[in-house]
VMD Tcl script that draws the C-alpha trace (Angstrom):
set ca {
  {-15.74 -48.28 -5.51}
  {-16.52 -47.89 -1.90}
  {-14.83 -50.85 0.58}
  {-17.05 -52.61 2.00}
  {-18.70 -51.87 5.10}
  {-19.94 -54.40 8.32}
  {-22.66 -56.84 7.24}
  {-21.12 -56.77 3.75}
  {-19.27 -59.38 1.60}
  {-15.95 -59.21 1.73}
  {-13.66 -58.89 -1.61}
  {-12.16 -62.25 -2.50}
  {-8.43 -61.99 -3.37}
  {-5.56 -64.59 -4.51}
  {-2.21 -63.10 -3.46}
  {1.54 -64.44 -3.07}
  {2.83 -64.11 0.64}
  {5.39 -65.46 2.81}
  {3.69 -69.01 3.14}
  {2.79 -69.65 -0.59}
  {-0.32 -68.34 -3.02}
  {-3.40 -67.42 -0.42}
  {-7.03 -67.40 -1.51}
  {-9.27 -65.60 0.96}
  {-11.86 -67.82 0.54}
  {-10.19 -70.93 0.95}
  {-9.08 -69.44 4.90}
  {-12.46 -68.83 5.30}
  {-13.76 -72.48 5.24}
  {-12.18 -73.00 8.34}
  {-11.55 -69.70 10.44}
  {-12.29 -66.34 10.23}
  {-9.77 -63.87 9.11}
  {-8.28 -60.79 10.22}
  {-6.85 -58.69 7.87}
  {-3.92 -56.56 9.10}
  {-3.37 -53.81 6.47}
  {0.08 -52.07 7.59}
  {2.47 -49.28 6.07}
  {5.42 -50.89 5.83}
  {8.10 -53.54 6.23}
  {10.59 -53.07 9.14}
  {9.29 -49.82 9.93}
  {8.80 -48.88 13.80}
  {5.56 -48.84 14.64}
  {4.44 -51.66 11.97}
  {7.41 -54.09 13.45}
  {5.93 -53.41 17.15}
  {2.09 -53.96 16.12}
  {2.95 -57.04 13.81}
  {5.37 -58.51 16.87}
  {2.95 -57.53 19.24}
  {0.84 -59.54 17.03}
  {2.95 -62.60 17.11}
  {3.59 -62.87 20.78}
  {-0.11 -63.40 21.07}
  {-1.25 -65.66 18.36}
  {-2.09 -68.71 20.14}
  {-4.99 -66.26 21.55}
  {-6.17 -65.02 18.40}
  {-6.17 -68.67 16.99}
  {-8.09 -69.90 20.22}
  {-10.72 -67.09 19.15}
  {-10.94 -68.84 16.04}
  {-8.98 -66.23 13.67}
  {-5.96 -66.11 11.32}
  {-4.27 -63.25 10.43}
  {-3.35 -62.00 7.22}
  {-0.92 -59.12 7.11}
  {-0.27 -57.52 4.02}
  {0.70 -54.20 1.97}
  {1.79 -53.49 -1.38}
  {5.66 -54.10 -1.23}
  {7.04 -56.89 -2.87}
  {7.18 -60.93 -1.75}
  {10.52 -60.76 -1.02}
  {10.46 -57.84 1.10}
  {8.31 -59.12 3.34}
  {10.00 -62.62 3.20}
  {13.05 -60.84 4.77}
  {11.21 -58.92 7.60}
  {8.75 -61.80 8.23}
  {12.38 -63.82 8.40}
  {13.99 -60.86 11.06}
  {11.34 -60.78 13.32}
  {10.29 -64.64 13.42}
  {6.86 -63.62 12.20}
  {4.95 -66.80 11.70}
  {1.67 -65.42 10.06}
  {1.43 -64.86 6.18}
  {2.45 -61.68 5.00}
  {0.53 -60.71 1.52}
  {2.07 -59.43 -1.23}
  {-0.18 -56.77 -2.67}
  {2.32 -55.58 -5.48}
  {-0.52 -54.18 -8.00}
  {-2.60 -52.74 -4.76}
  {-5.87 -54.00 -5.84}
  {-6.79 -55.56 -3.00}
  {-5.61 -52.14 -0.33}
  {-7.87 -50.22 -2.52}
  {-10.69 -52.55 -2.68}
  {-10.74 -52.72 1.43}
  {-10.68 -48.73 1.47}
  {-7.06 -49.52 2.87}
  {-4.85 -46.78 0.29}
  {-3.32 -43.66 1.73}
  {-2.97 -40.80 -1.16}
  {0.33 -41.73 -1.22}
  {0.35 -45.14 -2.27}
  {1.05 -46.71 1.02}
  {-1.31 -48.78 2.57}
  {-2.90 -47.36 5.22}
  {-3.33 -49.20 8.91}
  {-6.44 -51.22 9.01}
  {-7.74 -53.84 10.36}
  {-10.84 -55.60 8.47}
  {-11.94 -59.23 10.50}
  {-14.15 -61.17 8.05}
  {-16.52 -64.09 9.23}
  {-16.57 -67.61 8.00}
  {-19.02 -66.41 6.39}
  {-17.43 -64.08 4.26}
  {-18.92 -61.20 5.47}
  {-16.91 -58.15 6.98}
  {-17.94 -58.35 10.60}
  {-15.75 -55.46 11.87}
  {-13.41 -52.88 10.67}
  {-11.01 -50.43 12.20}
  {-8.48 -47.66 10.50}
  {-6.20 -46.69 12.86}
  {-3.84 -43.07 12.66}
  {-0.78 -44.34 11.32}
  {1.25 -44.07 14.26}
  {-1.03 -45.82 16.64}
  {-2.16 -49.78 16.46}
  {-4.71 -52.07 18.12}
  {-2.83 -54.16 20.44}
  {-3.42 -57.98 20.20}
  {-5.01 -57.76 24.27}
  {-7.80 -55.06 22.40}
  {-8.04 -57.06 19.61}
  {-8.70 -60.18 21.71}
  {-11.41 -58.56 23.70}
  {-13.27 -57.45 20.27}
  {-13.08 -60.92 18.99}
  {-14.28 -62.47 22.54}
  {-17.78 -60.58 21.74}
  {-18.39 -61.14 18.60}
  {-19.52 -64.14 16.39}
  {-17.17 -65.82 14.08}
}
mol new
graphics top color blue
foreach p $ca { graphics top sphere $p radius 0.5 }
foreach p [lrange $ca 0 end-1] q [lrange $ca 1 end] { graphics top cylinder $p $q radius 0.2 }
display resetview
């Protein structure tokens, strides 16, 4: 199944994360969303992208856009590194990995891959970015992508 491209509908998902169950179309009816896929918990450059993230997401909200983090490793994993590094978006439990491989978002290995999908009230993908794994979109870039586009 290929992942769907801009202009297309995005996958709906229901998945457990750090601030209860999470439907994506119930975020939708207020906000668009941007989906953060990331590699992993605690890791380097995920814990400076996902901070980076979290300084800055008064802006993204302003822009009218949540964010969604998630990858396949388990609730509790992410409760502890959402509880280490104050993050105070939801972080997605995507145990089964359904919802990585649905968004194109699997490396070979398993992991998730780093990818960003944003997804219009609309529910329509209205940009995507996959990103070498070592290197993230900082919020400021992010910010300037949302300024020009239409949620």
């Amino acid at each position: 199944m290929a992942s769907p491209g801009v202009g297309d509908v995005a996958p709906d998902f229901t998945l457990p994360s750090t601030e209860g169950e999470i439907t994506l179309s119930d975020r939708l009816k207020d906000r668009a969303v941007l989906l953060v896929f990331y590699p992993g918990d605690d890791t380097a450059v995920c814990t400076r992208q996902l901070c980076d993230y979290r300084d800055n997401l008064s802006a993204f909200s302003d822009l009218g856009a949540d964010i969604l983090a998630l990858n396949p490793q388990s609730l509790s994993s992410h409760e502890r590194f959402a509880e280490k590094h104050g993050l105070s978006f939801p972080l997605l439990a995507d145990e089964d990995k359904s919802v990585c491989r649905s968004y194109g978002a699997l490396g070979l290995l398993g992991m998730a891959k780093r990818a960003l999908v944003l997804i219009g009230r609309d529910g329509r993908v209205v940009w995507k970015k996959t990103d070498l794994p070592i290197f993230h979109r900082s919020a400021q870039e992010l910010q300037e992508i949302l300024r020009d586009l239409e949620l």
